[in-house]
mmCIF file of the C-alpha atoms, coordinates in Angstrom:
data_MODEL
# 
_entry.id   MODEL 
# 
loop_
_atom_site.group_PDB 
_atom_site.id 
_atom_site.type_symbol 
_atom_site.label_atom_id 
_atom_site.label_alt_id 
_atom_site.label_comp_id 
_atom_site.label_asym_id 
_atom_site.label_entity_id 
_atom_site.label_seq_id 
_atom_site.pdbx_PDB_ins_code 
_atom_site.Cartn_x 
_atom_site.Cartn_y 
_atom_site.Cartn_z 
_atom_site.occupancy 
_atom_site.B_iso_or_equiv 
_atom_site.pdbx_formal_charge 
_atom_site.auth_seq_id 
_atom_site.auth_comp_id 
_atom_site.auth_asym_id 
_atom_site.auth_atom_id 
_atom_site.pdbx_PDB_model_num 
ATOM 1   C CA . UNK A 1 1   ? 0.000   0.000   0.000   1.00 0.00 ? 1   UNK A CA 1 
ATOM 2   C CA . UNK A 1 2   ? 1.384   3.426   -1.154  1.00 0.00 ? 2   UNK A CA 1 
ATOM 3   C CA . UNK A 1 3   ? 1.762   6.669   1.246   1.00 0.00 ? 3   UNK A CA 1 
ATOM 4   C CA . UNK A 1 4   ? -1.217  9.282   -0.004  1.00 0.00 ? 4   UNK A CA 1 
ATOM 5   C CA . UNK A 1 5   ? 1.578   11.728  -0.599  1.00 0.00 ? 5   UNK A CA 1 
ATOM 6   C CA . UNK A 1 6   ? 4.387   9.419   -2.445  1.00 0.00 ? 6   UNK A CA 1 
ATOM 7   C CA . UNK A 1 7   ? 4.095   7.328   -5.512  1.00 0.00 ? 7   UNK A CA 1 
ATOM 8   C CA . UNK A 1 8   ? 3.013   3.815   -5.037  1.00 0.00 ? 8   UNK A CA 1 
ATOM 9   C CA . UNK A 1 9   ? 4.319   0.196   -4.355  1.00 0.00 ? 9   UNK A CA 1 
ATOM 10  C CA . UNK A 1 10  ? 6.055   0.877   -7.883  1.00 0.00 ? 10  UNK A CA 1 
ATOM 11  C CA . UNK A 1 11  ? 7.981   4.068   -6.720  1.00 0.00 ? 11  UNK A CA 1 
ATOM 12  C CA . UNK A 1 12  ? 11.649  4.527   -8.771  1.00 0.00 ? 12  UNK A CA 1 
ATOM 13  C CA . UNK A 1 13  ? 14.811  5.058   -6.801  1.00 0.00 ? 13  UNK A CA 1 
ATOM 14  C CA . UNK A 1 14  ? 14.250  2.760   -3.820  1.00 0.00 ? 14  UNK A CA 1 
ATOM 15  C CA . UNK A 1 15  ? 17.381  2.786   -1.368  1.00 0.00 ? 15  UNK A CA 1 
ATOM 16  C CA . UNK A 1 16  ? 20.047  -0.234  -1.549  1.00 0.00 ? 16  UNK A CA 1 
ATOM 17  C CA . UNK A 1 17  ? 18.905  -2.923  1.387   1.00 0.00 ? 17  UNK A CA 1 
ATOM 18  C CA . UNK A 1 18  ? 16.243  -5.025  1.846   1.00 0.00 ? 18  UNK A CA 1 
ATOM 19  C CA . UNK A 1 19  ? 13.061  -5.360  3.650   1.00 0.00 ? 19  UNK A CA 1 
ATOM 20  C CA . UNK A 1 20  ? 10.461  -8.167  4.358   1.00 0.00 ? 20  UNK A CA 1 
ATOM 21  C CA . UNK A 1 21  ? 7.239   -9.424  3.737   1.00 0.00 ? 21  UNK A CA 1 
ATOM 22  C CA . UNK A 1 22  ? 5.234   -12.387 5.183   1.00 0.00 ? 22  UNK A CA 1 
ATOM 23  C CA . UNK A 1 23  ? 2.535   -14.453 3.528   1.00 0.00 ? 23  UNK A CA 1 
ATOM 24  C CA . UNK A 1 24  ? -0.370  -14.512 6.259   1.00 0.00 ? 24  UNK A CA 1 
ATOM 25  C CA . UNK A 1 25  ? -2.058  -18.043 4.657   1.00 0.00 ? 25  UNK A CA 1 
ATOM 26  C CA . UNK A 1 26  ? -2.378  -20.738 3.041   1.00 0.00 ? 26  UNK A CA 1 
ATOM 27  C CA . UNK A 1 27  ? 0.498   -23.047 0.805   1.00 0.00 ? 27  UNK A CA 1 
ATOM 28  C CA . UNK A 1 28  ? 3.338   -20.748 1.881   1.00 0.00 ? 28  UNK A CA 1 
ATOM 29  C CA . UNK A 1 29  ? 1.267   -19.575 5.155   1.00 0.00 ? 29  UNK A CA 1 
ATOM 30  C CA . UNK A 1 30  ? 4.299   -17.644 7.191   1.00 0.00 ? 30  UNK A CA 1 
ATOM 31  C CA . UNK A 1 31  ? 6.842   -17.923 5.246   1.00 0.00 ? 31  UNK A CA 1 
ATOM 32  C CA . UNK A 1 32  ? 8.914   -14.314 4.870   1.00 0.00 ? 32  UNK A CA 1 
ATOM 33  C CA . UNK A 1 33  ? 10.165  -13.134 1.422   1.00 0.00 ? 33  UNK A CA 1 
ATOM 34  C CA . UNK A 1 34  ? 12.856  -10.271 0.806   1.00 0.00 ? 34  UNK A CA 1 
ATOM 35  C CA . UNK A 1 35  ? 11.448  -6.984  -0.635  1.00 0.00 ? 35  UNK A CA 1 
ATOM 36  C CA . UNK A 1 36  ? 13.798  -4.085  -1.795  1.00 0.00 ? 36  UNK A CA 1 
ATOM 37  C CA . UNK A 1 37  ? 14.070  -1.378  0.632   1.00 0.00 ? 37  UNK A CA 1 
ATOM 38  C CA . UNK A 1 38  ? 13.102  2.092   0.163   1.00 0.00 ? 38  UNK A CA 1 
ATOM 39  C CA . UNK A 1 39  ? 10.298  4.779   0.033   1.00 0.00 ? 39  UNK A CA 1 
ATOM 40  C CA . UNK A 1 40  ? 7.392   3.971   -1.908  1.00 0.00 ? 40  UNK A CA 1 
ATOM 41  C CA . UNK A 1 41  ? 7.794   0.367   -2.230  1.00 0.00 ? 41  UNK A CA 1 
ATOM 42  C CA . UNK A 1 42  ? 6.291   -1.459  0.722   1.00 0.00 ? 42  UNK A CA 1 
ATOM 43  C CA . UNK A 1 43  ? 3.833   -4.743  1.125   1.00 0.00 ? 43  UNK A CA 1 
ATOM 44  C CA . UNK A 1 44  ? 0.495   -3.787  1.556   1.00 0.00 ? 44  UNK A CA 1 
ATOM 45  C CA . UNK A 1 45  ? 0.330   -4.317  5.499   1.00 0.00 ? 45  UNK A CA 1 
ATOM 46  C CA . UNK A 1 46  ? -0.358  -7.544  6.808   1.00 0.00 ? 46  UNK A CA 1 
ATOM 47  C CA . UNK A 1 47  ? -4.036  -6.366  8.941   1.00 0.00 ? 47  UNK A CA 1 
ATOM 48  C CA . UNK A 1 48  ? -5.035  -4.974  5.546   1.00 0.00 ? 48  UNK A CA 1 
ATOM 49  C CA . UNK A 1 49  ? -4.243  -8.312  3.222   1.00 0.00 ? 49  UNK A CA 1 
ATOM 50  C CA . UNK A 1 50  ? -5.589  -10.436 5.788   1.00 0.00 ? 50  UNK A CA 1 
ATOM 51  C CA . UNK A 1 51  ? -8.842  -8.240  5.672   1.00 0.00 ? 51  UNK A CA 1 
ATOM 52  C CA . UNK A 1 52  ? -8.980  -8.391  1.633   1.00 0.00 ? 52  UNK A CA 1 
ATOM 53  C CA . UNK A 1 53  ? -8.283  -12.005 1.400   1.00 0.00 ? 53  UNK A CA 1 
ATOM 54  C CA . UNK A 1 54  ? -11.027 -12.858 4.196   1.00 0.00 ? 54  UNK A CA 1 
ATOM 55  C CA . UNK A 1 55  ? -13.244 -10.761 1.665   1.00 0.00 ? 55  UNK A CA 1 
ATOM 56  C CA . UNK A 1 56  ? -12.317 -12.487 -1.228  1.00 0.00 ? 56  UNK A CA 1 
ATOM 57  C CA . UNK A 1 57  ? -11.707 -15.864 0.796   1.00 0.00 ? 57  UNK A CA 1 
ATOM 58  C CA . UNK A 1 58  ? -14.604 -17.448 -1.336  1.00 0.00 ? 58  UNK A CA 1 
ATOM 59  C CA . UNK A 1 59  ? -13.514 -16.468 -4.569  1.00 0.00 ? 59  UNK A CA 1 
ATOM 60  C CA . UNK A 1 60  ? -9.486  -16.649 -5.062  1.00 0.00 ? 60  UNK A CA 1 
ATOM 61  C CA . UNK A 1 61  ? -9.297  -20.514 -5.313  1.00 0.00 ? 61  UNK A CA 1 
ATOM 62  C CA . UNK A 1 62  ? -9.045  -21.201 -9.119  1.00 0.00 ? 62  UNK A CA 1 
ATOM 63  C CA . UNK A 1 63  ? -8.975  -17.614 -9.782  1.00 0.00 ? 63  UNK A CA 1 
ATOM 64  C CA . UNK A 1 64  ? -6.810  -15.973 -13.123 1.00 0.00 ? 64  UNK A CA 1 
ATOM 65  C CA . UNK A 1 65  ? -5.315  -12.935 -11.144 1.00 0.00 ? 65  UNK A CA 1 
ATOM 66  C CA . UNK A 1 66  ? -4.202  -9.375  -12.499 1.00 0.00 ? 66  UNK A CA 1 
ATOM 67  C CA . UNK A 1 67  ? -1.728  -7.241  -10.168 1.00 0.00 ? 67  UNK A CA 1 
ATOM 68  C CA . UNK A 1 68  ? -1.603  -4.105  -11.965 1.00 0.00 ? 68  UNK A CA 1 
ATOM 69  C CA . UNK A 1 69  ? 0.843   -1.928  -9.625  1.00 0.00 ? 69  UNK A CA 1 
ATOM 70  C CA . UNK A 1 70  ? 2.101   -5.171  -7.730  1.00 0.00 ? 70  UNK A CA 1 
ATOM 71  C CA . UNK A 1 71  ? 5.142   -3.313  -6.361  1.00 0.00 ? 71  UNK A CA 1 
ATOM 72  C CA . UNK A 1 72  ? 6.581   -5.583  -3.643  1.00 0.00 ? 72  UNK A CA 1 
ATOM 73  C CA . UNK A 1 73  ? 4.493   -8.409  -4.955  1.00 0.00 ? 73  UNK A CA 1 
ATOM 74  C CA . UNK A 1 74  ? 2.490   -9.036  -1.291  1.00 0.00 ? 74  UNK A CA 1 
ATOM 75  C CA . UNK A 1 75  ? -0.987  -9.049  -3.025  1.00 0.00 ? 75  UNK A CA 1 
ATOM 76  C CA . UNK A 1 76  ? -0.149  -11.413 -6.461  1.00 0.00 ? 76  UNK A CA 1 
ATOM 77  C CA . UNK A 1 77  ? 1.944   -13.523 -3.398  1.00 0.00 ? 77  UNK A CA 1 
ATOM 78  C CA . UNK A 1 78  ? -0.890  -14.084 -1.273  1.00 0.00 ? 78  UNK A CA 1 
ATOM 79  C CA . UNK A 1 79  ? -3.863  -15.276 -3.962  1.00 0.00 ? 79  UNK A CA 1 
ATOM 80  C CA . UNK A 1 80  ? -0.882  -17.303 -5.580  1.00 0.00 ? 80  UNK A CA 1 
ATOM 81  C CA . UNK A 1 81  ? -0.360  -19.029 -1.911  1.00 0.00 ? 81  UNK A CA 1 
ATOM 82  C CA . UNK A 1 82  ? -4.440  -19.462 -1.500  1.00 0.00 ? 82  UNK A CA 1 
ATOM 83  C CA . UNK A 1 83  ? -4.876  -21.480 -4.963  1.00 0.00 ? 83  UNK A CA 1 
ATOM 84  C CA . UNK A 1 84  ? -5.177  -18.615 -7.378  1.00 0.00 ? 84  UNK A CA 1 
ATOM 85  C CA . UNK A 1 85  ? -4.757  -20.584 -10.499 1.00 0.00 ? 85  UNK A CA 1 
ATOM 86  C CA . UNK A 1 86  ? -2.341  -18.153 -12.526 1.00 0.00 ? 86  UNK A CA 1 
ATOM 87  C CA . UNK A 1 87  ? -1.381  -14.373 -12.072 1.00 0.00 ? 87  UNK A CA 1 
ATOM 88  C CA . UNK A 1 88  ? -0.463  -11.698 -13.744 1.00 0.00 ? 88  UNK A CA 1 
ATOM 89  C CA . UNK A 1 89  ? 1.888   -9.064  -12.220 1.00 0.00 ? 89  UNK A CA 1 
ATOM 90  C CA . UNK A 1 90  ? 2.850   -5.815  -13.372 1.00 0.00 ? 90  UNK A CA 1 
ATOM 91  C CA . UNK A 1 91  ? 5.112   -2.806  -12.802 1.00 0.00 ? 91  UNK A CA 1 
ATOM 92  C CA . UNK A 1 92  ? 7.748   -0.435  -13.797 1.00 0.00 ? 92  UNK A CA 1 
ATOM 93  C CA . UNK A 1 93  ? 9.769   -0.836  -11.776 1.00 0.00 ? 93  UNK A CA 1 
ATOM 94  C CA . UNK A 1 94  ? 12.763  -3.110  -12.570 1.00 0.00 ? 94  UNK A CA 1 
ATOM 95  C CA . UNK A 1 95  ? 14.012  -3.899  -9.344  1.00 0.00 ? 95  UNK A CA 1 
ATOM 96  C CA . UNK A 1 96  ? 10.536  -4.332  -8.391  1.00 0.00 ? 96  UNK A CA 1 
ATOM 97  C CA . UNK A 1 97  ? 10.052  -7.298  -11.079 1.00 0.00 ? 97  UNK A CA 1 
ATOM 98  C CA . UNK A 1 98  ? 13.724  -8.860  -10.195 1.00 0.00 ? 98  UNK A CA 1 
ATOM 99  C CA . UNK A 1 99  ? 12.743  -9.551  -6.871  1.00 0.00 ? 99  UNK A CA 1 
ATOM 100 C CA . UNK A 1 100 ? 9.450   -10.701 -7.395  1.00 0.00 ? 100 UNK A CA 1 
ATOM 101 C CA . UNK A 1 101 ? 10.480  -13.361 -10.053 1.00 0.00 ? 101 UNK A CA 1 
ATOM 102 C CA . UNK A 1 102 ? 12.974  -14.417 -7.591  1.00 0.00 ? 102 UNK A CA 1 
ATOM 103 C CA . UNK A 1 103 ? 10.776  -14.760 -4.887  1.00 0.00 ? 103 UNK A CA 1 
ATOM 104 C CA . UNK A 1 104 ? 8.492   -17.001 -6.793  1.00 0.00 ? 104 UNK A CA 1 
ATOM 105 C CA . UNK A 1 105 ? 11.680  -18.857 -8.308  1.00 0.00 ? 105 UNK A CA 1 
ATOM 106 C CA . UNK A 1 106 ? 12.598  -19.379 -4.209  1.00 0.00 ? 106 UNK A CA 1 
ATOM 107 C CA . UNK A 1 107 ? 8.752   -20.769 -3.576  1.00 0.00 ? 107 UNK A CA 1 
ATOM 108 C CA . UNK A 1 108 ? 9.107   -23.059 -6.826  1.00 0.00 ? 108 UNK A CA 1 
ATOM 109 C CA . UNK A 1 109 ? 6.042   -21.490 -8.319  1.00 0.00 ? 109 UNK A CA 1 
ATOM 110 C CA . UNK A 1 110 ? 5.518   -21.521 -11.415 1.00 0.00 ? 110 UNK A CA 1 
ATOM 111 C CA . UNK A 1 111 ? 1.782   -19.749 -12.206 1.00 0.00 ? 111 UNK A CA 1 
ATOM 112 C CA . UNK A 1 112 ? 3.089   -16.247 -11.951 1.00 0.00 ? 112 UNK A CA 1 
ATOM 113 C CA . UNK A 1 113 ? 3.929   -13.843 -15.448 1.00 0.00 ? 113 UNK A CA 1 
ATOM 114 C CA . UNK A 1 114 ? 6.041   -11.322 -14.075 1.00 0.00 ? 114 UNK A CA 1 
ATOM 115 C CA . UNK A 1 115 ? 5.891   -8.327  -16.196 1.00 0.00 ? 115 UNK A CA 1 
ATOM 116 C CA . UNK A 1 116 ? 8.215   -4.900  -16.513 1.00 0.00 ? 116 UNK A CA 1 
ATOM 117 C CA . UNK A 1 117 ? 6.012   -2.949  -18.503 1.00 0.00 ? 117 UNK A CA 1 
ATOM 118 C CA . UNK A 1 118 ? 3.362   0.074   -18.027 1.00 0.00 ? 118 UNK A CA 1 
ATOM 119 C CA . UNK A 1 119 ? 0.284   -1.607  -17.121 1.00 0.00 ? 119 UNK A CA 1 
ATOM 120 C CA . UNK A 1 120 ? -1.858  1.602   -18.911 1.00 0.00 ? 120 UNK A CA 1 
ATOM 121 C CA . UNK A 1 121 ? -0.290  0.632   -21.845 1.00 0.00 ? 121 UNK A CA 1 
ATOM 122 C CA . UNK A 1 122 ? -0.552  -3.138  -21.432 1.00 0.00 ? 122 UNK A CA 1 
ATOM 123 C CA . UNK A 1 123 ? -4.041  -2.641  -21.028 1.00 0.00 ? 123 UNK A CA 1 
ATOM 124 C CA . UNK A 1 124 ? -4.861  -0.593  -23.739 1.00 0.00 ? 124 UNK A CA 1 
ATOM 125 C CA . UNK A 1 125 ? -4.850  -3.342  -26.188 1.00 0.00 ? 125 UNK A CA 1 
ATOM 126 C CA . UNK A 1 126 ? -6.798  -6.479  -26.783 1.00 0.00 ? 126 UNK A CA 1 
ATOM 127 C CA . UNK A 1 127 ? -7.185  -8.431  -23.799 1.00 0.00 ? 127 UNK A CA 1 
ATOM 128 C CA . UNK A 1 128 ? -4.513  -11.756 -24.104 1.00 0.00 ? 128 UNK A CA 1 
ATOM 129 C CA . UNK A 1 129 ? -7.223  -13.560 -20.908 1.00 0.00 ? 129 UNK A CA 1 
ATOM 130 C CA . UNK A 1 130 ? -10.024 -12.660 -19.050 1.00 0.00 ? 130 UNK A CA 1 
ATOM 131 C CA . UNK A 1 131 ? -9.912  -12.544 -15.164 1.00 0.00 ? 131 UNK A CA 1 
ATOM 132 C CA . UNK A 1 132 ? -11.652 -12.995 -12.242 1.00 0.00 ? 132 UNK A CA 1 
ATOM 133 C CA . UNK A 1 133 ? -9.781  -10.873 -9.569  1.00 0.00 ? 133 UNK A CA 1 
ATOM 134 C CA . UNK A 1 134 ? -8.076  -7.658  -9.997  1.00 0.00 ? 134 UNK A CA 1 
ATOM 135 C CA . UNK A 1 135 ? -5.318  -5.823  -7.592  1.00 0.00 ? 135 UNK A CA 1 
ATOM 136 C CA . UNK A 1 136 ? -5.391  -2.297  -8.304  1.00 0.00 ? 136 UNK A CA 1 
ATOM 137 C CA . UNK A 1 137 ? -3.104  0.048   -5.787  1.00 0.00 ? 137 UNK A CA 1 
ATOM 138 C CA . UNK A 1 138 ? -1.405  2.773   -8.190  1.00 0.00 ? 138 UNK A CA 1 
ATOM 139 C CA . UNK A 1 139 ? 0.318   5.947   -7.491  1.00 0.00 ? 139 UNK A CA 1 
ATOM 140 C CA . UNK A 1 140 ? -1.670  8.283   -5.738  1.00 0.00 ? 140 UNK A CA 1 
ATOM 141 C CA . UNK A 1 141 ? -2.241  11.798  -7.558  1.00 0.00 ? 141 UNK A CA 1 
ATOM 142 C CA . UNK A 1 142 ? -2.018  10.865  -10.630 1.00 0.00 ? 142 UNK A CA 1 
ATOM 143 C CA . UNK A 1 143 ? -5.362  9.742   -11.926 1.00 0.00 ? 143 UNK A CA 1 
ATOM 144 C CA . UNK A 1 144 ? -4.276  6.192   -12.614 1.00 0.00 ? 144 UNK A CA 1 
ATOM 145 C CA . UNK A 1 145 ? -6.967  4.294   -10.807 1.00 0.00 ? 145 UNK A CA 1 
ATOM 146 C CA . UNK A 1 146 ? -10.201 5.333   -13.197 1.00 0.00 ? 146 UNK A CA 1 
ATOM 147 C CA . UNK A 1 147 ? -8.073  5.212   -16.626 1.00 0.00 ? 147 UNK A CA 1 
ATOM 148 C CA . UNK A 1 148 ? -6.788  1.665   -15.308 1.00 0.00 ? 148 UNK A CA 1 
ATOM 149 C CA . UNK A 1 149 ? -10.878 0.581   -14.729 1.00 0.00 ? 149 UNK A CA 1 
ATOM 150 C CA . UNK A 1 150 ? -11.788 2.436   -17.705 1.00 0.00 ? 150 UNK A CA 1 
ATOM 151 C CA . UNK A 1 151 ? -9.545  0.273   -19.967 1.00 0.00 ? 151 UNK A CA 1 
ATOM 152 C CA . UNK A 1 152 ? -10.408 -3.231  -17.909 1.00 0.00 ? 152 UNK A CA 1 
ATOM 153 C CA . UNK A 1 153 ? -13.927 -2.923  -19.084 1.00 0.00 ? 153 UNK A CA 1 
ATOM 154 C CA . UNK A 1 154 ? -13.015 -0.798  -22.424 1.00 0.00 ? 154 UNK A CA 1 
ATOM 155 C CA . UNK A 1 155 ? -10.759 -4.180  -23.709 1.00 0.00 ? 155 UNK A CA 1 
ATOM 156 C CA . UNK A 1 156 ? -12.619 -6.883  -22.283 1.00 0.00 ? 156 UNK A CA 1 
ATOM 157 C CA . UNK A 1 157 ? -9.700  -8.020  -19.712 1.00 0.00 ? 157 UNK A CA 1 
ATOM 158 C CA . UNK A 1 158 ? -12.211 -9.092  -16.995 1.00 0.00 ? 158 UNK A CA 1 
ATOM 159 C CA . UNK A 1 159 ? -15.242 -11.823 -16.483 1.00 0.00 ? 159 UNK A CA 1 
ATOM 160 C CA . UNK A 1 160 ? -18.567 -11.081 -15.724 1.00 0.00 ? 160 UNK A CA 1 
ATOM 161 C CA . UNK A 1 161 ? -18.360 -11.336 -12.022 1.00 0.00 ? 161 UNK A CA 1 
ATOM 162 C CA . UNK A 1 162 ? -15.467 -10.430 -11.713 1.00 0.00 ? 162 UNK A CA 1 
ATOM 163 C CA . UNK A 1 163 ? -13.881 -8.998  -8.179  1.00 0.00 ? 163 UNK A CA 1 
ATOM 164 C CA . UNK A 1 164 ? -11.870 -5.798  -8.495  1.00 0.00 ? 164 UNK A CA 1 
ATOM 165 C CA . UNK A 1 165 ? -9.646  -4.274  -5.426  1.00 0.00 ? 165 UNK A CA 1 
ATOM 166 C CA . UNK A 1 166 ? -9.202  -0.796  -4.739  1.00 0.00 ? 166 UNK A CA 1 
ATOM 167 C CA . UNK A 1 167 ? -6.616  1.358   -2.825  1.00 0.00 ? 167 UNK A CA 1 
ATOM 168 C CA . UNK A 1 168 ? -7.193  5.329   -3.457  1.00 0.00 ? 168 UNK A CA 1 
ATOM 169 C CA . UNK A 1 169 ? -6.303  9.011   -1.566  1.00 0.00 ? 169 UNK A CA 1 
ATOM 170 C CA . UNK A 1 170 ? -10.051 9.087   -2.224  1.00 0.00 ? 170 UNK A CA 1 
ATOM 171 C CA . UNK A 1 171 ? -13.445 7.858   -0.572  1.00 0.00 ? 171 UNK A CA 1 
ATOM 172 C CA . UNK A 1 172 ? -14.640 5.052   -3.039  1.00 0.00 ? 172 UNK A CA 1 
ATOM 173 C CA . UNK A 1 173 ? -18.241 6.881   -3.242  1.00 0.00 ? 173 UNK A CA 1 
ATOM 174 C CA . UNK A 1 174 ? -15.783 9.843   -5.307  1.00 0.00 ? 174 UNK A CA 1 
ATOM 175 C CA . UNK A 1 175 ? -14.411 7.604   -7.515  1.00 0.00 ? 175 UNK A CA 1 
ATOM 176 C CA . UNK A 1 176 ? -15.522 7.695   -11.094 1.00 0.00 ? 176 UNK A CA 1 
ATOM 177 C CA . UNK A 1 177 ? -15.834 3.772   -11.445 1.00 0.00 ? 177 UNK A CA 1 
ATOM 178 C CA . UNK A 1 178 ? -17.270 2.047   -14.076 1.00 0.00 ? 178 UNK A CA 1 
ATOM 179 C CA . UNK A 1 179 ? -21.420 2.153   -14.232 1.00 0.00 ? 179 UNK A CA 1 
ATOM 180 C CA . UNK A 1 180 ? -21.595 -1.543  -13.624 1.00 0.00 ? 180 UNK A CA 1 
ATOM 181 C CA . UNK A 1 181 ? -19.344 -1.737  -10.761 1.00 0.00 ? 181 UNK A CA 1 
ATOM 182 C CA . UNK A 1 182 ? -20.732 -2.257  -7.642  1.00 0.00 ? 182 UNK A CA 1 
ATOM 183 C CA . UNK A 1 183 ? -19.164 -1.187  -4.365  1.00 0.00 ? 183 UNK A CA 1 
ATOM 184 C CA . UNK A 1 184 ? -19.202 -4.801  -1.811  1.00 0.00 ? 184 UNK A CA 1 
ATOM 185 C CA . UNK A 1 185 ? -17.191 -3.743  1.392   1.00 0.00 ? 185 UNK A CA 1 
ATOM 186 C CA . UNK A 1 186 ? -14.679 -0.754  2.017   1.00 0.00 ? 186 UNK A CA 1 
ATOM 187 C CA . UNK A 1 187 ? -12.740 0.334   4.689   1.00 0.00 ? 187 UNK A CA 1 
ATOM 188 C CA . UNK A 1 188 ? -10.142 2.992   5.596   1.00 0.00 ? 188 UNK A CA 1 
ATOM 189 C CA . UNK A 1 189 ? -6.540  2.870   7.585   1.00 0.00 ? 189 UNK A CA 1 
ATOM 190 C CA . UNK A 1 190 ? -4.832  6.279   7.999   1.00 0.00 ? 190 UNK A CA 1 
ATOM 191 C CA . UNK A 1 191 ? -5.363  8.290   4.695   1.00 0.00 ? 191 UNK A CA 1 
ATOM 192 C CA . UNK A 1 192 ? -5.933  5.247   2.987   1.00 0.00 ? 192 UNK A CA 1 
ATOM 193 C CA . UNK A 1 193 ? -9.243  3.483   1.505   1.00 0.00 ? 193 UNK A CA 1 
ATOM 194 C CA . UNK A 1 194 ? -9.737  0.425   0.133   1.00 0.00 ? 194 UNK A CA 1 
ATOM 195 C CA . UNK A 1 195 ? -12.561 -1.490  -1.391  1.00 0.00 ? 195 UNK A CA 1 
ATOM 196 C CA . UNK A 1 196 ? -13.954 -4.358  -3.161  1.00 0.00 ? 196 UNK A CA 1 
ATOM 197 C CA . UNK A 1 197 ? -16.089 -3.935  -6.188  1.00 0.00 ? 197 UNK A CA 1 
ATOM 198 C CA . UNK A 1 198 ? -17.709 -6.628  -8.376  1.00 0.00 ? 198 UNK A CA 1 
ATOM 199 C CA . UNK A 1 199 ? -18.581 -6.226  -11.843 1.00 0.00 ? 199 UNK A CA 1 
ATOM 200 C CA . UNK A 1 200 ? -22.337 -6.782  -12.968 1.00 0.00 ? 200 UNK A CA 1 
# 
């Protein structure tokens, strides 16, 4: 989860060192991965995940998975170790993608793509899958989170019921969502709100 006032999970320029993340459940239940150090590029906290995942507890087993801003990789990690079928996980951010392919190469697991690229521009294109549970957590300020919904539905990348997660600087009633999204459960922890939508 991103600091309201600093770019995301995906933030450039992250310090030399190392941090830590732990999987809360499930095949790799405890089990605590490296993450690069520095501002900007930290797990989405572990009393946050756990409240997601108990949200989307009947949902992620079997699920094709899209990380848009996965960052540190805690999110795509944690539906991979509750039976998510296969993931997608994207970012800018090269160190970023290193660390998450070599955390998955360390857990022997081979259902993650692990992608350096912009995900606005790898989803403004014909959708390559459909799928059932999106990650969304982008840089704050910078209007990222309704042009990344827009082009979900625009190119066809999700399923009809599909479950979409949201981390924003704003109160999810503000957000300009898509017309047949509807808000199921949100919450707030400091600045930040997060929410789970389905699509109709």
């Amino acid at each position: 989860m991103a600091k309201p006032s600093t770019p995301a999970r995906a933030a450039q320029g992250a310090s030399q060192g190392q941090g830590h993340l732990r999987i809360i459940a499930g095949e790799w239940r405890s089990r605590r991965l490296a993450v690069p150090a520095g501002q900007g590029l930290r797990p989405t906290p572990d009393r946050v995940r756990e409240t997601v995942f108990n949200w989307l507890a009947p949902y992620i087993e079997g699920a094709q998975v899209l990380d848009a801003f996965t960052g540190s990789g805690a999110l795509v990690l944690e539906a991979l170790s509750r039976g998510a079928e296969d993931a997608v996980a994207l970012d800018s951010n090269p160190a970023a993608i290193s660390n998450l392919k070599d955390n998955l190469e360390l857990l022997r697991c081979p259902r993650g793509q692990i992608l350096q690229t912009d995900a606005l521009r790898y989803l403004d294109g014909e959708a390559k899958k459909q799928f059932d549970v999106v990650f969304l957590d982008p840089p704050f300020h910078q209007d990222l989170l309704a042009n990344t919904c827009n082009l979900l539905e625009q190119h066809q990348w999700l399923r009809e019921r599909a479950w979409i997660y949201t981390e924003s600087e704003a109160a999810p009633s503000s957000l300009q969502m898509p017309a047949n999204w509807r808000l199921h459960r949100e919450k707030k922890t400091g600045q930040v709100h997060y929410a789970l939508w389905q699509r109709g």
